[in-house]
N, C-alpha and C positions, 0 to 999 in steps of 0.2 A: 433711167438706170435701175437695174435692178435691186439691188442693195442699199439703195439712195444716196450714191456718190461714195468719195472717199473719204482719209482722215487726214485733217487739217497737216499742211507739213509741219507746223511751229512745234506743234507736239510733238511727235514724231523724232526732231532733231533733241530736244530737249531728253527723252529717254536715251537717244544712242550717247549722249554727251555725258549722261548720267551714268550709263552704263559701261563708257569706255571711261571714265575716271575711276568705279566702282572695281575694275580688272586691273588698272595698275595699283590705285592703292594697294589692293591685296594680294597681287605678284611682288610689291616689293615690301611687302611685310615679312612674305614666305622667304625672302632672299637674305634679309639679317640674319643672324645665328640665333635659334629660340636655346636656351637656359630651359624652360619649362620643359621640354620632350625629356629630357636628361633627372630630373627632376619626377619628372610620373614614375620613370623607372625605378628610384630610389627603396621606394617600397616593397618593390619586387626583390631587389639584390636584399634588403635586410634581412625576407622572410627567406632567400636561399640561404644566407649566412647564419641565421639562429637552426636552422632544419641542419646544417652543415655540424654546427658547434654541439646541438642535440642526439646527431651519430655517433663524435666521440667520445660524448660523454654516458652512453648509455654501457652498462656492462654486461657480463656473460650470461647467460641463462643461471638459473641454477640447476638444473638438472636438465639431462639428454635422457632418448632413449634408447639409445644406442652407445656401446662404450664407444669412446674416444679417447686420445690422448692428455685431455684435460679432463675426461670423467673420468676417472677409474674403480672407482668404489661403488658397488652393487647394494642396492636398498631394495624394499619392497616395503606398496604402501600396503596400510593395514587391512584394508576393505576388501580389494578385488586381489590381493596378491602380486597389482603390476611391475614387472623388475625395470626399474632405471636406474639410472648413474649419475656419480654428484662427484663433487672435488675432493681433497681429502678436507677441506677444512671447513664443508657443510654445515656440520652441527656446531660449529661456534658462529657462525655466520645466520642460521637460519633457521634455528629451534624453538625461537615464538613462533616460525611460520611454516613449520611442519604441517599441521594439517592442512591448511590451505595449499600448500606446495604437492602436498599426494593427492589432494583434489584437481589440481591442474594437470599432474602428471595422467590419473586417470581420465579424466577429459580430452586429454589430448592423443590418449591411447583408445581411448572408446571413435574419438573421430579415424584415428590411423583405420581400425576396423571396419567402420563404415564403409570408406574409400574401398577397402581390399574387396569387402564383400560383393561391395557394389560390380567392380573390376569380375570378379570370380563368376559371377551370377550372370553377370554379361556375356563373358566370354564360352559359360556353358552354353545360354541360350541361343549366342550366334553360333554353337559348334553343331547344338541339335538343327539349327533352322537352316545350316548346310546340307547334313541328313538327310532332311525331308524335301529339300531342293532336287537335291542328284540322287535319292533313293540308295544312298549308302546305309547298309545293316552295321556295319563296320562300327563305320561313324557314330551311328545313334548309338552305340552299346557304350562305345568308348566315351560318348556324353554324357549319357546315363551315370555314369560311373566317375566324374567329373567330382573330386573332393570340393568342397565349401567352404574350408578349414576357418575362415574371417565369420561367416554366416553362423558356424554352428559355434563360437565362441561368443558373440553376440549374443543369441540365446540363452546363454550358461549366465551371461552377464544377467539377462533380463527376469530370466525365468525364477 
């Protein structure tokens, strides 16, 4: 023989015996009802319930940059001049945190700029790269001449 015969049967049965006792035990463990699957979840629902309770407890901004019906009252911080809007009842509410509040306000208006600029500067560049695609004069003048309005306030900020 090649392989120098087989394996004994004695063994042989001994695992299938092992191994079809091994398959029902644990088909009819999985068939009870587990309490534990139910149980893992717990901690999941708590941390949706606390994120849930943390929603309605958080409150309004204090200030927008944009009026709105709950901002109405027009401020400017001291630095940059930025114009936002607060409630009427700001300054009882948030006059230790004035400055840090027109710091946010401009932070928040320096990012609004970014965005725009970034948008503005795009869209001239994809105006001129049409241009010089189809050899429109038209086009290139009228890109040329493409305002920057975010870009050159930007500037004024930094300069």
């Amino acid at each position: 023989m090649f392989f120098g015969g087989g394996y004994p049967a004695g063994h042989l049965n001994r695992r299938q015996r092992g191994a079809h006792y091994h398959f029902q035990h644990h088909s009819t463990q999985q068939e009870q009802p587990s309490y534990a699957s139910i149980l893992q979840l717990l901690p999941l629902f708590g941390v949706l319930l606390l994120g849930l309770i943390a929603q309605l407890m958080v409150g309004d901004p204090a200030f927008s940059l944009h009026r709105t019906s709950k901002y109405t009252e027009e401020r400017f911080t001291r630095d940059l001049k930025v114009p936002y809007y607060v409630k009427s009842d700001f300054l009882s509410n948030y006059r230790s945190k004035l400055a840090q509040i027109e710091h946010q306000v401009e932070d928040e208006y320096i990012g609004q700029l970014r965005m725009k600029c970034f948008k503005e500067r795009n869209e001239k560049e994809t105006t001129l790269w049409k241009a010089r695609t189809f050899g429109d004069a038209d086009l290139w003048n009228r890109a040329q001449r493409m305002a920057t309005p975010s870009c050159t306030r930007l500037q004024q900020i930094y300069s």
